[in-house]
N, C-alpha and C positions, 0 to 999 in steps of 0.2 A: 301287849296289845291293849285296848283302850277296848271304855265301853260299846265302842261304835264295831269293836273285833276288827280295827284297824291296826297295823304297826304304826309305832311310834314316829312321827316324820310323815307318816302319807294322810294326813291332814294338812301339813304346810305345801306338801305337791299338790294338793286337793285345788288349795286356794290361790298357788302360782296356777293353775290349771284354768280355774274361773278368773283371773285377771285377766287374761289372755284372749279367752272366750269373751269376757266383757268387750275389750279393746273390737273385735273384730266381728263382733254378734250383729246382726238386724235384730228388731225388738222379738219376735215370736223364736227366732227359731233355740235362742241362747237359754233365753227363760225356761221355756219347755225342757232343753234338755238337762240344766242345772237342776228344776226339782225333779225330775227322775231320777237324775243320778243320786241324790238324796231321798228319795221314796225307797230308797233299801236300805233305811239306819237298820230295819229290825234285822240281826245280825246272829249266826248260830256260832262257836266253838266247838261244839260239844264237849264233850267230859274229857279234861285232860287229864286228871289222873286214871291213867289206864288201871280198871279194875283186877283184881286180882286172879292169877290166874287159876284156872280149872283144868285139869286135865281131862283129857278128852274133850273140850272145845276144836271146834274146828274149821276152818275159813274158808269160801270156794268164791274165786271170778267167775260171777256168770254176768248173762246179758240177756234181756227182755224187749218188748217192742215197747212203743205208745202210738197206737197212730203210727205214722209213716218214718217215725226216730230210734233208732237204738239205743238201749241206755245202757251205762255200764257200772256193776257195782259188785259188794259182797256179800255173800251168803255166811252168816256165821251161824254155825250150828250147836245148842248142849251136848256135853255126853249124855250118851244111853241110845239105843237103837229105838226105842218108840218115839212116836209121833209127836210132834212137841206143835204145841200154840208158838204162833209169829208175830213178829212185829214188823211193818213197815217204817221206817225211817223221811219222815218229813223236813225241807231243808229250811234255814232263815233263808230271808232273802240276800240280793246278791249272788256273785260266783262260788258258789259252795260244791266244795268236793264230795265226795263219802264219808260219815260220820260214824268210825270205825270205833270211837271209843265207846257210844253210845252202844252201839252193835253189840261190842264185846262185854257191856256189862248187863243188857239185856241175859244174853247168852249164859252168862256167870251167875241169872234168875232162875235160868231152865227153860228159856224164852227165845226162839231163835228171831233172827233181826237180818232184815235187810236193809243194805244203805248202801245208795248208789249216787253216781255222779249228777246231779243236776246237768239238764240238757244243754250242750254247748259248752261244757265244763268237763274236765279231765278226758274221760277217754269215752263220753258220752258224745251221741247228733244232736242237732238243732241249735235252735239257739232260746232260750230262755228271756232275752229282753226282745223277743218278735211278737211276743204274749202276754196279755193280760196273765197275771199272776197267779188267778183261779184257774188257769186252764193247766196249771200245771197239778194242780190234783189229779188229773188223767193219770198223769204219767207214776205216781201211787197205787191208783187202781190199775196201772198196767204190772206193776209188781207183782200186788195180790194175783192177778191172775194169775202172772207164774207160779209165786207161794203156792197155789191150789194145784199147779199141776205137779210139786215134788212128793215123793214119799214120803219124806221125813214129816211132812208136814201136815198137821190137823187144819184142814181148808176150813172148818166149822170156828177156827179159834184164831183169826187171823185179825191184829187190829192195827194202829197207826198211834205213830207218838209225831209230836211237833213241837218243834220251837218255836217262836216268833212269829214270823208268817208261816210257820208251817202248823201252827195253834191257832192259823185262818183255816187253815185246807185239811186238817183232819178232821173236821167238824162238815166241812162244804164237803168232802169225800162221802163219809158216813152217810149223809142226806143223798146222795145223788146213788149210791149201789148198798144193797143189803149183805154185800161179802165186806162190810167192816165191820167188825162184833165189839170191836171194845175202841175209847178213843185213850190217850194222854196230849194234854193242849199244855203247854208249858210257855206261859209266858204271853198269851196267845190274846189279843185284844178284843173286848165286847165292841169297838167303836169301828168307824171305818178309817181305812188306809191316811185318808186325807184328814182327820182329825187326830190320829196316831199321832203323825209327825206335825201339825198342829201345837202337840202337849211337846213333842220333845224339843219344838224351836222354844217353847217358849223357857223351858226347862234349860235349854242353852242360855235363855237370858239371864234368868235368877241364877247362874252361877257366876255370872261376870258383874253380879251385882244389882241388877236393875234393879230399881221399885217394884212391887207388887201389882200397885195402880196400873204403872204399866205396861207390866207384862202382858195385865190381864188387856189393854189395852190395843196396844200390837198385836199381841193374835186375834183380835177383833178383826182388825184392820186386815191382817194374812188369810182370815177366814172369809172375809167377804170379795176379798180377791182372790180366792180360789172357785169360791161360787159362780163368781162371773165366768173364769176359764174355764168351767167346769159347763155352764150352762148359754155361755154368750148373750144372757140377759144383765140389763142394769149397768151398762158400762159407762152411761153420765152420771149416773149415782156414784159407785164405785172408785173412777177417776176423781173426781171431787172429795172423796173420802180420801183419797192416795196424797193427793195435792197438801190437804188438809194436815195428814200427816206428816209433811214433812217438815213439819216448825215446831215441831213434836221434841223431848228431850232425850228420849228414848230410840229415834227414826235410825239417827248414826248406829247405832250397834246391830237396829233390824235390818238396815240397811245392809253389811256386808256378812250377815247367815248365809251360808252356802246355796240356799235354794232361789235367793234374787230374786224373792218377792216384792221386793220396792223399787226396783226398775221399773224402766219408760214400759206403762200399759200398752197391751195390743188391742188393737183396734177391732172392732165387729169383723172388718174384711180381714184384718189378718187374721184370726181366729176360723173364718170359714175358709183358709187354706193351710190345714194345720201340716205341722211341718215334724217328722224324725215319732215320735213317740210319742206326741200330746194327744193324739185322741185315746193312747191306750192308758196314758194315766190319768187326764183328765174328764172322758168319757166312762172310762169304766171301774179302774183300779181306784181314785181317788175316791169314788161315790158308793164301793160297794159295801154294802150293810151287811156282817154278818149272824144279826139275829137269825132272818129265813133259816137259814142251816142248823142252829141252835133249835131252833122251834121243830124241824123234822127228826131231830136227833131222839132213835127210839134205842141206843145201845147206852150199856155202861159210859161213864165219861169219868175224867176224872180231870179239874183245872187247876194248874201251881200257879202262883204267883209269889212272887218276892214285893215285903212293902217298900224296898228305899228302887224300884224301877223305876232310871227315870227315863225312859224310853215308849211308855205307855202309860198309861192313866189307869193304874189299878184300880180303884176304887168303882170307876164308872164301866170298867169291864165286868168286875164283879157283880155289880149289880143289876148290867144284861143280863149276864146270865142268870140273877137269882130271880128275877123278873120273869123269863122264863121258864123257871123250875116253880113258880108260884103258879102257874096256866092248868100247870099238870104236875101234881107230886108225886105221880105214878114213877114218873121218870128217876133215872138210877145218874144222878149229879155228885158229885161231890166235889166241893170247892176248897180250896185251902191257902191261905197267906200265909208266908215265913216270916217271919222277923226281922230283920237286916240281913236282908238278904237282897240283891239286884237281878236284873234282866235274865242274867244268865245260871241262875240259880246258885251265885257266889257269894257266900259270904261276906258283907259287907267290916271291912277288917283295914287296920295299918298296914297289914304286911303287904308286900310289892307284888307277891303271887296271892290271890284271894280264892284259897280254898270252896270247893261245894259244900252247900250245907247237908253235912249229914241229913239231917230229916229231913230233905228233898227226897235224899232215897228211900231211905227206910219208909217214906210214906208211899212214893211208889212199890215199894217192895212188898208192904202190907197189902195195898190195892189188889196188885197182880195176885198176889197170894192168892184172896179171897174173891176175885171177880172173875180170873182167868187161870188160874191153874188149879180153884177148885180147892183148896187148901182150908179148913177149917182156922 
């Protein structure tokens, strides 16, 4: 799988997919759905090497609501009969299943973990592309709620980890209910959705070579063409910048990125009849800011990032958040860069499989030690 947690080959379906859609789009409706389809690069795995085992671990199918959906996932539990601190299990974006290996190494801490199917996925209701992407933190805080109603479980010590977009929503969870007592954000961006992918188009350029100049140039250009879809102001500006751009040296390669941002602009009237999914990512997903939630965050936190991600702008995540941890140093923050390390906490390596970095865990493992099971 690639860094996008695509298999090999379904990038080239990707873009027989989008020719196609080109060939027989109206200007609004094809645009719109191309960058949503691509508004879900941020991508989870979780831990393929299955942790080692523990005897007396143990696994249960259950099911909780959200609102009017069933969701469906698993309970993995430590040995021992007493009551153990939980983790909720946050997903990237995209169709993501159960994140059973995370689960089970949670568990392998003394930490029980739930991870369940994203909605409209596996053996979950709903459908998860009907929604703005924040709204699926509910269905997290529908978790915890169950968590609080098992035995086994210390409802006091109940917290959320995340990957990618799920290092949006553990953070907007925590701010919105006082039953999340501890965070893990992994990966998890200071910026908004629409400048995420932003950094990783342009990060697609500088691999195929582009200039610098340019790069930084093109997503000028992509940026202000989102503002307009985003806001419906400024489209004789905007249009004129597009036109502009295309005599540009750099336009052919922005030209066929998967989100078809340099396609025929939509017009004011097409825009006020938005069409499949653009008001949910251009009204809301594109534009949301997740400082507010950072800023209400009164629990432990604890942020990973890898520095060779090129899937988000670490630097400028990093510095949200420290930005915010400057307001108030009451606050229980802790940040940490790995080394060569990427998105998904792998080792940045020749070999063909790219190991976790060890001291991802071990530093999670420290944390939980000393924030949530209390451990000297």
């Amino acid at each position: 799988m690639n860094a996008l947690g695509r298999k090999p080959g379904s990038r080239r379906r990707t873009l027989l997919s989008l020719s196609s859609a080109r060939r027989s789009r109206g200007t609004l409706t094809s645009f719109v759905l191309l960058v949503v389809l691509l508004a879900i690069a941020c991508t989870q795995r979780g831990l393929l090497e299955r942790p080692k085992e523990k005897r007396g671990i143990s696994e249960e199918t259950v099911h909780f609501a959200s609102g009017g959906i069933t969701l469906a996932g698993t309970l993995v539990l430590p040995e021992g009969s007493q009551t153990h601190p939980a983790a909720v299990l946050f997903h990237g974006s995209g169709p993501q299943k159960r994140d059973l290996f995370t689960a089970r190494w949670f568990a392998s801490e003394g930490i029980a973990a739930l991870a369940y199917d994203k909605r409209g996925v596996g053996e979950s209701s709903g459908d998860f592309r009907k929604v703005p992407f924040m709204e699926l933190c509910d269905d997290g805080l529908g978790a915890i709620k169950y968590l609080k109603s098992r035995k086994e479980i210390d409802a006091k010590r109940i917290g959320v980890w995340g990957l990618s977009q799920g290092g949006w929503l553990g953070p907007l969870a925590a701010s919105r209910s006082a039953d999340v007592a501890f965070i893990i954000a992994v990966s998890g961006p200071g910026v908004s959705p629409g400048e995420q992918m932003i950094v990783y188009y342009a990060n697609e350029l500088r691999k195929q070579g582009v200039d610098e100049g340019d790069v930084r140039e093109a997503s000028t250009v992509r940026r202000d063409i989102w503002s307009y879809m985003s806001s419906g102001l400024g489209y004789d500006k905007t249009k004129a910048e597009l036109d502009g751009a295309r005599t540009k040296r750099w336009f052919s390669q922005a030209r066929v990125q998967q989100d078809d941002s340099f396609g025929p602009l939509p017009t004011p009237a097409e825009l006020s009849k938005p069409v499949g999914r653009s008001v949910i990512w251009f009204k809301q997903e594109a534009v949301y800011d997740p400082v507010p939630a950072l800023r209400a965050l009164r629990v432990p936190a604890l942020f990973l990032f890898g520095n060779h991600d090129e899937l988000i702008p670490v630097d400028e995540s990093v510095a949200a958040i420290q930005r915010v941890l400057a307001e108030d140093k009451h606050r229980d923050f802790t940040i940490r860069v790995f080394p060569s390390v990427d998105h998904e906490m792998r080792l940045v390596t020749s070999e063909a499989t790219r190991p976790i970095d060890p001291e991802y865990l071990k530093t999670m493992r420290d944390w939980l030690s000393t924030h949530v099971l209390n451990r000297p």
